[in-house]
N, C-alpha and C positions, 0 to 999 in steps of 0.2 A: 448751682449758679442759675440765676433768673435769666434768661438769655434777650428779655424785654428791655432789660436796661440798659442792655448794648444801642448803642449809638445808631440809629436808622440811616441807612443811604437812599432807600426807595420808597416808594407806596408801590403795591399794583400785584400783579403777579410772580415779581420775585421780589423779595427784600431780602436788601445787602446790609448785615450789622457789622461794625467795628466791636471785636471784641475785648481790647486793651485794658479797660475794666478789672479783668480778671488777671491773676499774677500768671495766670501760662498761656493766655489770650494776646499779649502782645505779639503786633504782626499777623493776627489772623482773622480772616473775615468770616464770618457765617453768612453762605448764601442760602437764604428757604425759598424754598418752590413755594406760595402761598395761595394755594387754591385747593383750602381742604375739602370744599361743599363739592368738589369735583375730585377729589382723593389726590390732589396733586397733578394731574393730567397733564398731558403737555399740549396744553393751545397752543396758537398761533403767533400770541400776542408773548408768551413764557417763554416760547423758541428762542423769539426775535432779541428780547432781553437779553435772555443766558450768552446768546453770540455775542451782544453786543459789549458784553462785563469781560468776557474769557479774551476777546480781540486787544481788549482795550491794557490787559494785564501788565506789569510791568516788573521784574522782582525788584527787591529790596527792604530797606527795614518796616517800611510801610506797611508792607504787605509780603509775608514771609510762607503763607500759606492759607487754603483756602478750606473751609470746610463746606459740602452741600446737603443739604437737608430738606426738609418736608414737615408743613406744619401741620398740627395736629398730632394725633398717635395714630390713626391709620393706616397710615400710606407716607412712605418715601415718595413714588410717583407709580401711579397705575399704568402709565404708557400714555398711549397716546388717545384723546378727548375723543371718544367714540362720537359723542353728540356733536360735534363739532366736523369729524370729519364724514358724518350719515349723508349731508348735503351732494360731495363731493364727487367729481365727473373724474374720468382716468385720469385726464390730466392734472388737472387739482393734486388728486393721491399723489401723482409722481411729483410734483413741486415741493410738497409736504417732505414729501422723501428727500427730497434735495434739502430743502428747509435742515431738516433730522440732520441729515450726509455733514453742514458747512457748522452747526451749531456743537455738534459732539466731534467733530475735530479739532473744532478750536477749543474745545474745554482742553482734548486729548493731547493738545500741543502748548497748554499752558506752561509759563517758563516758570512759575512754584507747586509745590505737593499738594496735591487735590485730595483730599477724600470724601467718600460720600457715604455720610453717617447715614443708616437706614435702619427705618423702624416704621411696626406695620408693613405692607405688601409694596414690592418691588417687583414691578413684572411687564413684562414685553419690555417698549421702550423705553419705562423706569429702570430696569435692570439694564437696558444698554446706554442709559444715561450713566450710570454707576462703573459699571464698565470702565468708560472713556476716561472716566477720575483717574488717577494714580492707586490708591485704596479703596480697598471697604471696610467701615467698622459696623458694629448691624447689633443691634439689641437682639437678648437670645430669644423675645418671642417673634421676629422678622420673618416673614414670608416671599421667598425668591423665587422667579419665575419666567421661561422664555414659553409661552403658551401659543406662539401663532399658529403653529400648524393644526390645531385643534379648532383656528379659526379660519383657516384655508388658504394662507400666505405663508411667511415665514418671516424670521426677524430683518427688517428692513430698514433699521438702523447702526450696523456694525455688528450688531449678535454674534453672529455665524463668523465673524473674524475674530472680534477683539476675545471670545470667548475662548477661540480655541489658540491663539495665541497665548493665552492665559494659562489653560488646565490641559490643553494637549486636544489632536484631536479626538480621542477615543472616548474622553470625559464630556467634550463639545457635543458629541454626537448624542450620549444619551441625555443632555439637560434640554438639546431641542428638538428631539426626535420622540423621547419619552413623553414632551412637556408636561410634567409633575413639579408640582410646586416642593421646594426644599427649604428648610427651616435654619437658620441661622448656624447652628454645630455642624446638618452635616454640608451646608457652603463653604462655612472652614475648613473641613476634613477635604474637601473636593480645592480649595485653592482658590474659590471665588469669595473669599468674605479672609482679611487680613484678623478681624478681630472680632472677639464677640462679647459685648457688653452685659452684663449681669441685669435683670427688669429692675432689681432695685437700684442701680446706678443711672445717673442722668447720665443720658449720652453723647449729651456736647462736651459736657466736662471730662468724661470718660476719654471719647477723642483727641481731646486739648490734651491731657495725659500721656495718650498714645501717641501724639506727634511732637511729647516736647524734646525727647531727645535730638532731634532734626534742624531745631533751632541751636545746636551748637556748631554749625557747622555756617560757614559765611551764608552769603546768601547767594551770592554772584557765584560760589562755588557750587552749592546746591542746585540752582539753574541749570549750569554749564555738564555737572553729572546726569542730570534729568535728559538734558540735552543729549548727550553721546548715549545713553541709555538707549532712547527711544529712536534715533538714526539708527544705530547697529543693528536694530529689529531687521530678519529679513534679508540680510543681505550676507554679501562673504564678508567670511571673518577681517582679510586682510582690508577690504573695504570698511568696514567696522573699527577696524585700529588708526584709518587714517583719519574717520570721523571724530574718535576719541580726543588722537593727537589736536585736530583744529579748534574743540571742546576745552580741552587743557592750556592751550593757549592763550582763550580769551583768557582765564585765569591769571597768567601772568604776569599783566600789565596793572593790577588792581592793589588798589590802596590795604586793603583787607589782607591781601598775601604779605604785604609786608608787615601788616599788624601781627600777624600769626608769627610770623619768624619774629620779631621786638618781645610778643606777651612767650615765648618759649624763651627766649634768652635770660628774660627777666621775674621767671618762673610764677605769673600771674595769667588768669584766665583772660582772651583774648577779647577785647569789644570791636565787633564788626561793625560796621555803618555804611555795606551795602554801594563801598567805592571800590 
């Protein structure tokens, strides 16, 4: 799949495509980071974007799922625009950081399946952009990386949590205490990379593959699991069951719940439409 022919939403920094085009692309948007001459970086002006797409979200048939990416073959995203932030006074640094803190929340509390297709080097704050996704799917010759302490900080965009939330702390500790760059198989073997794409396979199409099963599932119900998923992080269990129960309920007030019980009775595949 030519991923040019999808339908442009932006110019600038990040372009948003519709990918409906393709027969397993319905409902799903490609966002690229597009600032290959800087390996993807995260300016200030790509921040502001990605916040302002991930806030704006909404589920439904529209938009069922999002994939994030990086153009060129380089780089997913290198982290964060060193020339960009060289200027920079303490304070400056820490707004950035705040910037980082309000931009990969909101990817991280998006109400559809995020993934972030990576290919070429993902490292510091590209890896903790990837992170914040729901997924990773990473072409097998990808390069992943949490390298700050090697530059005398540490990750300072979620790293040190959403990581070890992830793989545990024991695995957390040597990917940013070691900072060694790891390669695409062993991210999988470690639990930070869902999938790893073969170099001869495109890996939007690849991805589109890996997340069609996903789309059988409503949409408002997919939200709503996403939802109780990511509340229960953290907390006691019994607190977690009552977040679930308030989760399940949005569900069953929805046009689609009743379509599911009709297309079961009448032993045909069910069409949601995200009511």
């Amino acid at each position: 799949m030519n991923v040019n022919n999808a339908s442009s939403g932006t110019d600038g920094p990040l372009t948003v495509q519709e990918l409906g085009h393709h027969k397993l692309g319905h409902g799903v948007q490609l966002w690229t980071l597009n600032r290959p001459q800087r390996m993807n970086a995260l300016s200030a002006g790509l921040v502001a974007e990605l916040t302002q797409r991930a806030r704006e979200m909404t589920p439904g048939p529209a938009c069922r799922a999002v994939i994030v990416t990086g153009a060129g073959d380089r780089a997913f995203c290198a982290g964060a625009d060193l020339k960009e932030r060289a200027g920079m006074g303490r304070n400056q640094v820490i707004e950035t950081l705040n910037t980082y803190r309000a931009c990969l929340d909101a990817i991280d509390a998006m109400p559809v399946p995020v993934v972030a297709a990576i290919q070429g080097v993902a490292l510091g704050g590209g890896l903790e952009l990837a992170l914040a996704c729901d997924f990773r799917v990473a072409r097998s010759t990808a390069v992943l990386a949490l390298p700050e302490v090697t530059l005398g900080i540490i990750p300072g965009a979620g790293g040190t949590q959403r990581l070890t939330r992830l793989v545990g702390e024991a695995r957390a500790k040597q990917w940013i205490l070691r900072a060694e760059k790891h390669n695409a198989q062993d991210a999988f073997s470690s639990g930070v990379v869902d999938h790893v794409v073969d170099e001869s396979e495109d890996l939007i199409v690849a991805t589109l593959q890996w997340l069609a099963p996903m789309h059988r599932g409503a949409p408002l119900a997919v939200s709503a699991a996403l939802q109780a998923i990511d509340a229960g992080g953290g907390v006691e269990l019994s607190e977690g069951l009552d977040r679930e129960r308030q989760a399940y309920l949005i569900t069953l007030d929805t046009q689609d719940r009743l379509e599911a019980l009709a297309a079961f009775q009448e032993k045909r595949p069910p069409k949601f439409r995200g009511e």
